[in-house]
C-alpha positions in Angstrom: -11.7 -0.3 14.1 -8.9 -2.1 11.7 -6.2 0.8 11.1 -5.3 0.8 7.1 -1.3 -0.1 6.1 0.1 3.1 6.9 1.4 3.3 3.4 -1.5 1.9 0.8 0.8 2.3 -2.2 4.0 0.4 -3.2 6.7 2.0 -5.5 7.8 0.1 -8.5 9.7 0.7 -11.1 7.9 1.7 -14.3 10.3 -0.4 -16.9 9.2 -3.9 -14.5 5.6 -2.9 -14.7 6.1 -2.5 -18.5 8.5 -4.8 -19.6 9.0 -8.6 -19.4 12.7 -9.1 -17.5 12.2 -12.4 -16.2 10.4 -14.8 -13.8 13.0 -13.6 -11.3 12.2 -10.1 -10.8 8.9 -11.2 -11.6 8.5 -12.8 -8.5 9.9 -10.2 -6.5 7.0 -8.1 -8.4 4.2 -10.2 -7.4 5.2 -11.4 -4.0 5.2 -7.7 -2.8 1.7 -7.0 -4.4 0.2 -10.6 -2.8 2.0 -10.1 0.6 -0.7 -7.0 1.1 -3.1 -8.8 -0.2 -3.2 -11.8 2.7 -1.7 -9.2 5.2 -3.7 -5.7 4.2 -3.7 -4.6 8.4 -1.4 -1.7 9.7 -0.3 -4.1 12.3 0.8 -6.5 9.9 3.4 -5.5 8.0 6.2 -8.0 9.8 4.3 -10.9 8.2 4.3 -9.3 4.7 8.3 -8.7 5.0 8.8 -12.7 6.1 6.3 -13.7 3.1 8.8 -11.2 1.2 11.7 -13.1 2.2 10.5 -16.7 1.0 9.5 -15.1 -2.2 12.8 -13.2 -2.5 14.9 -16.6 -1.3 12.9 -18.2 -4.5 13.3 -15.4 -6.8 17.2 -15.2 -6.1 17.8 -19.0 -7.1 16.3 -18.5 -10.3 17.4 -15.3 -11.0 21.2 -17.1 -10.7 20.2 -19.5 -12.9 19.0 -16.9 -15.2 21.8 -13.9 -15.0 24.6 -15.7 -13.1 26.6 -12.6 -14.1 24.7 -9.5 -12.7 23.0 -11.8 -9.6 25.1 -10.2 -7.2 24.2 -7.1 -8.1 21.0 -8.0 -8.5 20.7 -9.5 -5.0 22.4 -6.5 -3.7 20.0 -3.9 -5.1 16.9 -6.5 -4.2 17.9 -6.9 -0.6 19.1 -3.2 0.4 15.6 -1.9 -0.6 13.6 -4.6 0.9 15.6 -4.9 4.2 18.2 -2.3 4.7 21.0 -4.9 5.5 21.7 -8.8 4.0 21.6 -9.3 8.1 18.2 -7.8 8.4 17.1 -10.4 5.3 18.6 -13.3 6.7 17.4 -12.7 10.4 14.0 -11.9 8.8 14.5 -15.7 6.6 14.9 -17.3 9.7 11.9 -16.5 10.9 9.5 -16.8 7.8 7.7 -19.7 8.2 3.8 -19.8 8.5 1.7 -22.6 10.0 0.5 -25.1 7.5 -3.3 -25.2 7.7 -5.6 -23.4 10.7 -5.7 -19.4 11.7 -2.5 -17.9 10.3 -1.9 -20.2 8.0 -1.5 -18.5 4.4 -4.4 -20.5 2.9 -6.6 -19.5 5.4 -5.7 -15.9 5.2 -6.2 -16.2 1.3 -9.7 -17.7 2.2 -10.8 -14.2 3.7 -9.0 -12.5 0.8 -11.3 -14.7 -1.8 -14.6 -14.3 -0.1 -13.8 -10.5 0.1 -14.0 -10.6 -3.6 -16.5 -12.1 -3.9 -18.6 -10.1 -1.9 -17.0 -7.0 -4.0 -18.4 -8.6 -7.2 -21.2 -9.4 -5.7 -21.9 -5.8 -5.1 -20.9 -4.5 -8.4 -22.7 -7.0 -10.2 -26.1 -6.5 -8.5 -26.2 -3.3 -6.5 -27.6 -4.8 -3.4 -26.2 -3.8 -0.4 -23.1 -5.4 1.7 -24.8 -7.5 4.4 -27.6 -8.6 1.5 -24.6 -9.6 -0.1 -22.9 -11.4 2.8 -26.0 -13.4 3.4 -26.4 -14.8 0.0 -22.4 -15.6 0.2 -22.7 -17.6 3.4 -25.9 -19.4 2.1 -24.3 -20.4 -0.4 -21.3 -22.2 1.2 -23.5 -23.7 3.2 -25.1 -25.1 0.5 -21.9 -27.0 -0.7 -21.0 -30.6 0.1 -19.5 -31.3 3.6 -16.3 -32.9 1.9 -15.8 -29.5 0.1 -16.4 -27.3 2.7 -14.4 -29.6 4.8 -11.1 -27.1 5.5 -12.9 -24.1 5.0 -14.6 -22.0 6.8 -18.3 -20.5 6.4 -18.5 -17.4 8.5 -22.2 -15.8 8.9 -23.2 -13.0 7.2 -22.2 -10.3 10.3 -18.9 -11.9 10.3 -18.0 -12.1 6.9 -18.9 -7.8 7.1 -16.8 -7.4 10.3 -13.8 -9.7 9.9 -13.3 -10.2 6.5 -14.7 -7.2 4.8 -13.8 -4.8 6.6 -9.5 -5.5 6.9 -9.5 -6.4 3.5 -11.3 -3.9 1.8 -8.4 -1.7 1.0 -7.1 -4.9 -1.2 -11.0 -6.4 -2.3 -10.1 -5.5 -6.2 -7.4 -7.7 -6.2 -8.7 -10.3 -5.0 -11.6 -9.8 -7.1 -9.2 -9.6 -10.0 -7.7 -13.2 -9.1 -10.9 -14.6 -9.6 -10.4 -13.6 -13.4 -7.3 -15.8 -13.4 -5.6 -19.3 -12.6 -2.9 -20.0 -10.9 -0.7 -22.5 -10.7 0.4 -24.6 -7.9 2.0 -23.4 -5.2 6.2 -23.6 -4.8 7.9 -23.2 -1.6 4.9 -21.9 -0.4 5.0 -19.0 -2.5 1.7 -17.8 -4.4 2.8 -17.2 -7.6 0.9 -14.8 -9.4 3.3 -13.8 -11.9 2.4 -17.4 -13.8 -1.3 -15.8 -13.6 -3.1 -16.8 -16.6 -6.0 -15.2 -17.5 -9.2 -17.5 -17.8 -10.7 -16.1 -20.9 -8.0 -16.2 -23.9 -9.9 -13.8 -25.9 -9.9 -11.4 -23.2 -7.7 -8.5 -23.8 -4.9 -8.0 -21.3 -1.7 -9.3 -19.7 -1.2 -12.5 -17.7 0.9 -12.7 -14.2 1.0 -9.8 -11.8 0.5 -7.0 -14.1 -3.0 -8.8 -15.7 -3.8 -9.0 -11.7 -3.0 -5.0 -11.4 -4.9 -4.0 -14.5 -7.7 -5.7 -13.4 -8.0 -4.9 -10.3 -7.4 -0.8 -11.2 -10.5 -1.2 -14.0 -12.5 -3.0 -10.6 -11.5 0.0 -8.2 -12.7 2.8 -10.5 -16.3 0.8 -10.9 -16.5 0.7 -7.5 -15.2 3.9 -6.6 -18.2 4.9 -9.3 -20.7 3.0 -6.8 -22.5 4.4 -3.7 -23.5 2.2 -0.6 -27.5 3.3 -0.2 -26.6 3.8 3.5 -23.8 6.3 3.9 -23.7 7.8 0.2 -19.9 6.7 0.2 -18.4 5.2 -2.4 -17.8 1.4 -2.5 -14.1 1.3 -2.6 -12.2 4.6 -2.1 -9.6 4.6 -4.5 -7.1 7.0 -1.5 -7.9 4.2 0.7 -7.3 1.4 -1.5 -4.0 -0.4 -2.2 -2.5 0.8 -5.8 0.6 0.8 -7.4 3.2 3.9 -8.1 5.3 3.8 -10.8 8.2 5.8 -10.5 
C-alpha cells in the first residue's frame, strides 16, 4: 500500500495567501503546492525539492528584476527554509532535471494527476461508485482519435483505481480544481499555476494558485460530505488530504 507524504500540509504565510506581492513569490507559492501534486508519494519528496529548485531558480530571476534591492534578502530567506544551506540548493539545482516525455517525465506524471480528477468529479457529480467510474473514464479515452491519444496513455479501469487513484488521492481536489482553470504554457519547464485563470469570468473567486486552493478546499469538503457505498468512508478524508496552513 502507497504510504501518504509524511507531512500532508505545507506552511505558508498568511499575508502571501492573502495578498498580491508579485509573480516572484508567486511562483515560489505555486511551485510548492504543484510539486505535491505530480509527486503526492511519501517516497517522493526528493523529486518535489528538485521541481522546487527549477521553480525557485525561475522565481529568483524575476524577483531581481522586480526588487533588485531586497533580492538578496529575499533569496536568502527563500533558500534557508526550502534547503537549509545555498549549497544544499545548488547541489539539489544540479540535479533537477526530469526526462522529457515517457514514465517520469512531468507530463506524464501530470497525466495521472488529471485523470485522478477526473475520476473525483466523476464521483461527485454522479454518485456512482469508483471502479464504475474508472470504467466510463477509460471508455472514453478509448473513444478518442488515435492522433489524440497518441502520447497518452489509456490505463484500464483496475489500473486507473490502483495506480493512479490510489497515490494521488490525497492531492485529487487539486487536480480537480485545475480542471476549473487554464494555464498557460509552460516556462523552463515550470507549471505555472500562479497565471491560473479561471475559465468562467463570472465565476466568483481568485485566479493563480490561491483560485486553485479555494477550489480545491470547496471540492474536499463535498467529498469529505460523500460516502463510498462499500466501506461507509468518506470520499476524500480531509486529515488525509493535502491542505494548506497559514501561519
Amino acid at each position: 500500500m502507497e504510504q501518504l507524504p509524511p507531512d500532508l500540509t505545507v506552511s505558508f504565510p498568511r499575508y502571501f495567501y492573502e495578498n498580491d506581492y508579485g509573480s516572484g513569490i508567486d511562483i515560489i507559492c505555486g511551485s510548492f503546492i504543484y510539486s505535491h501534486m505530480i509527486f503526492p508519494r511519501a517516497n517522493e519528496n526528493g523529486h518535489r525539492l528538485r521541481y522546487q529548485a527549477l521553480a525557485i531558480k525561475t522565481a529568483l530571476k524575476e524577483l531581481e528584476q522586480q526588487d533588485p534591492k531586497n533580492y538578496p534578502e529575499i533569496m536568502h530567506v527563500v533558500i534557508k527554509e526550502t534547503f537549509g544551506t545555498h549549497s544544499t540548493y545548488c547541489d539539489i539545482l544540479t540535479q533537477a532535471s526530469f526526462p522529457s516525455k515517457g514514465d517520469g517525465s512531468l507530463q506524464s506524471r501530470a497525466w495521472q494527476g488529471i485523470l485522478t480528477g477526473q475520476i473525483l468529479q466523476g464521483v461527485l457529480s454522479t454518485e456512482k461508485t469508483l471502479e464504475s467510474v474508472a470504467a466510463s473514464l477509460n471508455q472514453a479515452l478509448l473513444m478518442k482519435p488515435l492522433e489524440e491519444r497518441a502520447d497518452i496513455s489509456c490505463p484500464s479501469a483496475d489500473n486507473l483505481i490502483k495506480n493512479y487513484w490510489a497515490p494521488f488521492k490525497p492531492v485529487a481536489h487539486l487536480w480537480m480544481a485545475m480542471q476549473s482553470f487554464t494555464l498557460p504554457e509552460e516556462l523552463d519547464g515550470i507549471v505555472r499555476i500562479d497565471k491560473a485563470i479561471k475559465n468562467e469570468t463570472q465565476v466568483v473567486g481568485r485566479d493563480g494558485w490561491k483560485g486553485i486552493v479555494d477550489e480545491a478546499e470547496s471540492i474536499l469538503h463535498m467529498a469529505a460530505g460523500l460516502q463510498r457505498k462499500q466501506t461507509h468512508k468518506k470520499l476524500l478524508d480531509p486529515e488525509k488530504s493535502f491542505r494548506l496552513k497559514l501561519i
